[in-house]
N, C-alpha and C positions, 0 to 999 in steps of 0.2 A: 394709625391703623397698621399692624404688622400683618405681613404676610409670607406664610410661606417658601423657602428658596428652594426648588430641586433641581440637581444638576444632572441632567442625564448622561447616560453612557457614551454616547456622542461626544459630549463636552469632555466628561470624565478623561476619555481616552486624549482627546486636543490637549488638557491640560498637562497630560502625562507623557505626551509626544512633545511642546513643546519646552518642559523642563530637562528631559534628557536630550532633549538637543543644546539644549543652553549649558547643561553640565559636562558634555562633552567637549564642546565648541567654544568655550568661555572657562567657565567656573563652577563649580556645586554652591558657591555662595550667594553669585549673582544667579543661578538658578533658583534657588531659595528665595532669592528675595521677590523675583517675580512670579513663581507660586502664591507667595503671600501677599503679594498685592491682587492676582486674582481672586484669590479667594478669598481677600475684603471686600472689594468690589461687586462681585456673588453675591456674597451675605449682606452687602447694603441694599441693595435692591430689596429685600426684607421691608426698608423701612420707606425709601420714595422709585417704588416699581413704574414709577410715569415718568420718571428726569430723563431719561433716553428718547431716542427720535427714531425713526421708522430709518433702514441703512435706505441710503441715496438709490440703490443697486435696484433694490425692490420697490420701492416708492415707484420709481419710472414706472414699473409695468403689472403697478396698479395693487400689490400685494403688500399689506398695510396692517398683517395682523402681528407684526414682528416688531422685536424696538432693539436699541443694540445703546453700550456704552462704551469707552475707551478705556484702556487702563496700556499707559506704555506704548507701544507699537500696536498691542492687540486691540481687536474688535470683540464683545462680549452681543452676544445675540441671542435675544431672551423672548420670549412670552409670556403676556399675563394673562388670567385664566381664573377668573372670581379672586379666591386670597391666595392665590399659586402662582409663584412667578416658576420657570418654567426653561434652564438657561441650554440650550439648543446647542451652541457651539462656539469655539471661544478660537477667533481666526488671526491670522498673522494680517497684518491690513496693506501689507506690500507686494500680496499676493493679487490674483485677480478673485478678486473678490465676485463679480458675477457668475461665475464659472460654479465658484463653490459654493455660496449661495443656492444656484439652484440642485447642485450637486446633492446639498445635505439638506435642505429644508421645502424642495418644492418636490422632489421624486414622487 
């Protein structure tokens, strides 16, 4: 069953935040290549939008409509939504993650 992948402006932007930090800070090639493993990872969710787990962050306190997968260091934080997955924001997972969590998805 496929479904849908939209990546919102939210995300859009984390992605494009964090490849010019990696092209500065590293390399344009190793930015490149973790571009293009997000946005495999993205676009899988297409095909099995249930493999990911609700983040640890949110479970606690009770907010369970969210799921997230790993790709790298990053955290990919998505919703599904009939055949629309839904991907919210794509976070560095070394960060505090509670902070930004509620920052971006509970406001």
């Amino acid at each position: 069953m496929k479904y849908s992948v939209n990546i919102i402006a939210d995300a859009e932007n984390d992605i494009y935040e964090i490849y010019k930090y990696i092209a500065i800070h590293d390399s344009i090639d190793n930015a490149e290549k973790i571009l293009s493993g997000i946005e495999e990872n993205c676009d899988s969710l297409g095909n099995f939008p249930e493999r990911g787990h609700v983040p640890p962050e949110l479970e606690r306190i009770g907010v369970k409509m969210y799921r997230e997968i790993h790709y790298n260091l990053f955290r990919i934080v998505y919703q599904v939504h009939e055949k629309t997955v839904y991907v919210h924001c794509v976070l560095d997972g070394r960060r505090d993650m509670m902070s930004l969590l509620e920052e971006r998805l509970l406001r």
